[in-house]
N, C-alpha and C positions, 0 to 999 in steps of 0.2 A: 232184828231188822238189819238190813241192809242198807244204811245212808249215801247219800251221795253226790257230787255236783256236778252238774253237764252246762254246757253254754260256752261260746266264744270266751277266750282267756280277756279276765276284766268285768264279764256280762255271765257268771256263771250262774244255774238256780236249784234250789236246794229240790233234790227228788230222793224216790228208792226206788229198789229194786224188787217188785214182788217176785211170789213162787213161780211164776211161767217165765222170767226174766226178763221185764218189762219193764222200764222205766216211768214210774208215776212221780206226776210234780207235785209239790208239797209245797209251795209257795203259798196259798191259803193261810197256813197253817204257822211258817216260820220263814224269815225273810232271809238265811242261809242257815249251812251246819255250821254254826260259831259259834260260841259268847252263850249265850243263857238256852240256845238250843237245845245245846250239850248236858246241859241238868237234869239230874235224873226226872225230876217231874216233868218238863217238860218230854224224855226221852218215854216214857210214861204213855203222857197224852197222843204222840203219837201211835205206840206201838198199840193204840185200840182202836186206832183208824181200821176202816176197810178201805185196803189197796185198790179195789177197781173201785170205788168210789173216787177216785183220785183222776187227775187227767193224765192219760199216757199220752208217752210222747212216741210219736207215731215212726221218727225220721231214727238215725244213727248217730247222735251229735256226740261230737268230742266232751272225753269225761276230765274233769278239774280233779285238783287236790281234792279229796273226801272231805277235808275240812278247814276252814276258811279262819282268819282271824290270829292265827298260830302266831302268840308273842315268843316262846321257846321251845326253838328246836334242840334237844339235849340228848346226845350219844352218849353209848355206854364203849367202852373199849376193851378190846381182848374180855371177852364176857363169855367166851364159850370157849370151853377146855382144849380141844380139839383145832382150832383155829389159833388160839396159844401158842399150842407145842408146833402145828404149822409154819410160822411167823421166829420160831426160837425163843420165844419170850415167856416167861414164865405168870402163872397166874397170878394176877395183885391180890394184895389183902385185903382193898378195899377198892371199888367200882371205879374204874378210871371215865372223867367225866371230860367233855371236852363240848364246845358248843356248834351246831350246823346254823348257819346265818340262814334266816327266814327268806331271804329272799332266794336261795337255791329250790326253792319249793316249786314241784310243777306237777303235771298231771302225770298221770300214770304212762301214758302213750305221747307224750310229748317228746320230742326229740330232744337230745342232752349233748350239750356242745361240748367237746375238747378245748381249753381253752388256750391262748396261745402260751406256747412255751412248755405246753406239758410234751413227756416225752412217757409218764409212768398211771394213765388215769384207766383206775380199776374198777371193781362190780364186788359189789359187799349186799347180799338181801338180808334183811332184815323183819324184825317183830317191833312194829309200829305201837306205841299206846297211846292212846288219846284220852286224857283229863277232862274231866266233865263238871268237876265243882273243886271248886278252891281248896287247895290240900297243904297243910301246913301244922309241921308237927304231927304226923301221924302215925302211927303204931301200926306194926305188918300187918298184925289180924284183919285193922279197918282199911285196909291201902286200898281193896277194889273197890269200897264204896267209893272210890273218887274216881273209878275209870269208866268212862263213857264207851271206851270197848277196841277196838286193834285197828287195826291193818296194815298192807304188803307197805315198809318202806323201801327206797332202793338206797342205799347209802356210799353214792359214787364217791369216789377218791383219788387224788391224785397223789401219789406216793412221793414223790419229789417233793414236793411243794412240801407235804405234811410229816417229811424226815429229814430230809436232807435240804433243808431252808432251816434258817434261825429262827426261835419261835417255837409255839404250839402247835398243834394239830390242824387248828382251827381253819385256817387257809387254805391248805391238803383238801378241806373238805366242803368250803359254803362255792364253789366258783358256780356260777350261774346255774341253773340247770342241774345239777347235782343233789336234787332232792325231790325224786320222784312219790308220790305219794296215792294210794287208793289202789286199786280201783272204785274200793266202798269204803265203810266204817262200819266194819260188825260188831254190833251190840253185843257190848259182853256177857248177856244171857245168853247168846247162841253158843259162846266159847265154852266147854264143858271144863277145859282142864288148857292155858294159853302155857304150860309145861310138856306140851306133847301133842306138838305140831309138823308136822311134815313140811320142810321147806329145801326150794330148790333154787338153781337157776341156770341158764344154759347161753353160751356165745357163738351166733351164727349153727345154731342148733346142735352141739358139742354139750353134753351138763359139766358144766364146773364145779355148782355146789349143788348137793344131796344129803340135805344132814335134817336135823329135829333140834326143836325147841328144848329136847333133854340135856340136851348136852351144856343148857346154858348154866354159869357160875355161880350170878346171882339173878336171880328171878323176880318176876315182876311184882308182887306183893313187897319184898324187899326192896327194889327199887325204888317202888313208887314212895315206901318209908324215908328209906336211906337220904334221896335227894328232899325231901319235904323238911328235913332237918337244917337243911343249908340254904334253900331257897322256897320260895310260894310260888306251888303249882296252880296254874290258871286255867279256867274254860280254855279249850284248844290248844294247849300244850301239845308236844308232843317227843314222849322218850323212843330214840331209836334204839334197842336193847343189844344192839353186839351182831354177830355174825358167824356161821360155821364155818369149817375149814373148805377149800378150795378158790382161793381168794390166787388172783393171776401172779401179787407178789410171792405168794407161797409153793410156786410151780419152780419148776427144775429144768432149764431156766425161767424165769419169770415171764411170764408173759401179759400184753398189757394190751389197751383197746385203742384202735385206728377209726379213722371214718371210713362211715358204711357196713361199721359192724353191729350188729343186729343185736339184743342184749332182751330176753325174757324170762320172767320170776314170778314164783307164787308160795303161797303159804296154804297149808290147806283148810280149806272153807272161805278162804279170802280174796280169793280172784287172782288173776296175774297182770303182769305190765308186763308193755313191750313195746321197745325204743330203740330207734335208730340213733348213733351216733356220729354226728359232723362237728366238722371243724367249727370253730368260732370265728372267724374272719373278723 
């Protein structure tokens, strides 16, 4: 399945996406994609719906974050080999963890403001995972029973802020808007293998990144282990798993995003996002 939320930001409602690409509401059924939606039983009962049974939604409405309720948003850093040796930094030995403030969360095609002061805010895509039932202490073999299934994160950055300021990462990377999310939430039965995925992204239609889910260091099963050991993963969680090389700090000179620059990404089978970038005034 394809999950989803559409609705004015505030007024979103839980829908999906059938095979003719049609928007069906699900509100019947589950009162958003959060919290106990995300469970496998209940992800279950849905997916034995029939889709035109459902009400389509006739109009083009602006789509939300795929999933609603998100108490942790947790990045993974330098996680892909390739983007490493890009950046000059060498592989860690173990998963560099840092956290994205929930409220950077926004829709897939929502605009993402620069916010003042930046001088260095960048474009990182990413392999979204979303938590589906409580996970703590868990061993790799069982790590996907706890995933309710992926999608396209955007994991804007502002380079300044998250290196060259005193401090963590953390700030570099929660400023408003800086956490685009969806277009959907694909159920990780449709994912044959979230190890070998085509992902891209491209600035004012130039591709930046063009890399694959192979290249990454530590992998989603592991992750979703490794961090279960330090903290309890919850319904709507959501790990952003790292990013391939072609990141604007890694360019020769560096190059970085202005307003008005146009910024689109996708994973494949995951849909894309596309976002204009303004100022924050």
């Amino acid at each position: 399945m394809k999950l989803l939320r559409y609705g004015e930001v505030g007024s979103e409602r839980p829908g999906l996406l059938d095979q003719d690409g049609t928007i069906r509401d699900l509100s019947a059924y589950v009162a958003d994609i959060a919290g106990t939606a995300l469970h496998p039983a209940s992800l279950d009962m849905l997916s034995k719906l029939d889709p035109k049974s459902l009400p389509a939604v006739s109009d083009k409405p602006r789509l939300g974050a795929c999933v609603a309720g998100t108490g942790k948003f947790i990045c993974i850093g330098l996680n892909y080999s390739d983007h490493a040796a890009e950046t000059g930094a060498t592989v860690p030995p173990e998963p560099i963890i840092f956290m994205k403030a929930s409220s950077a969360i926004v829709g897939p095609d929502d605009d993402v403001l620069i916010p003042r002061g930046s001088v260095k805010t960048d474009w990182e895509v990413e392999l979204g995972v979303v938590i589906g039932k409580t996970a703590k202490y868990v061993s790799e073999d069982d790590a996907l029973d706890y995933v309710a299934g992926y999608c396209v994160a955007h994991d804007v950055s502002e380079r300044a802020f998250q290196a060259e300021r005193q401090g963590q990462w953390t700030k570099g990377k929660s400023c408003d808007t800086f956490g685009p999310i969806g277009p959907w939430l694909v159920t990780k039965d449709e994912i044959a293998d979230p190890q070998n995925l085509k992902m891209w992204l491209t600035v004012n239609g130039r591709t930046m990144q063009n890399g694959s889910t192979r290249t990454m260091v530590y992998g989603v099963k592991y992750l979703v282990s490794y961090l279960s050991q330090f903290m309890s993963l919850q319904p709507g969680d959501i790990i952003s798993t790292g990013t391939p090389p072609g990141v604007g700090l890694g360019m020769k000179p560096p190059v970085f995003l202005k307003p008005g620059d146009v910024v689109e990404l996708g994973i494949e089978g995951m849909g894309q996002q596309k976002q204009m970038f303004k100022a924050d005034e």
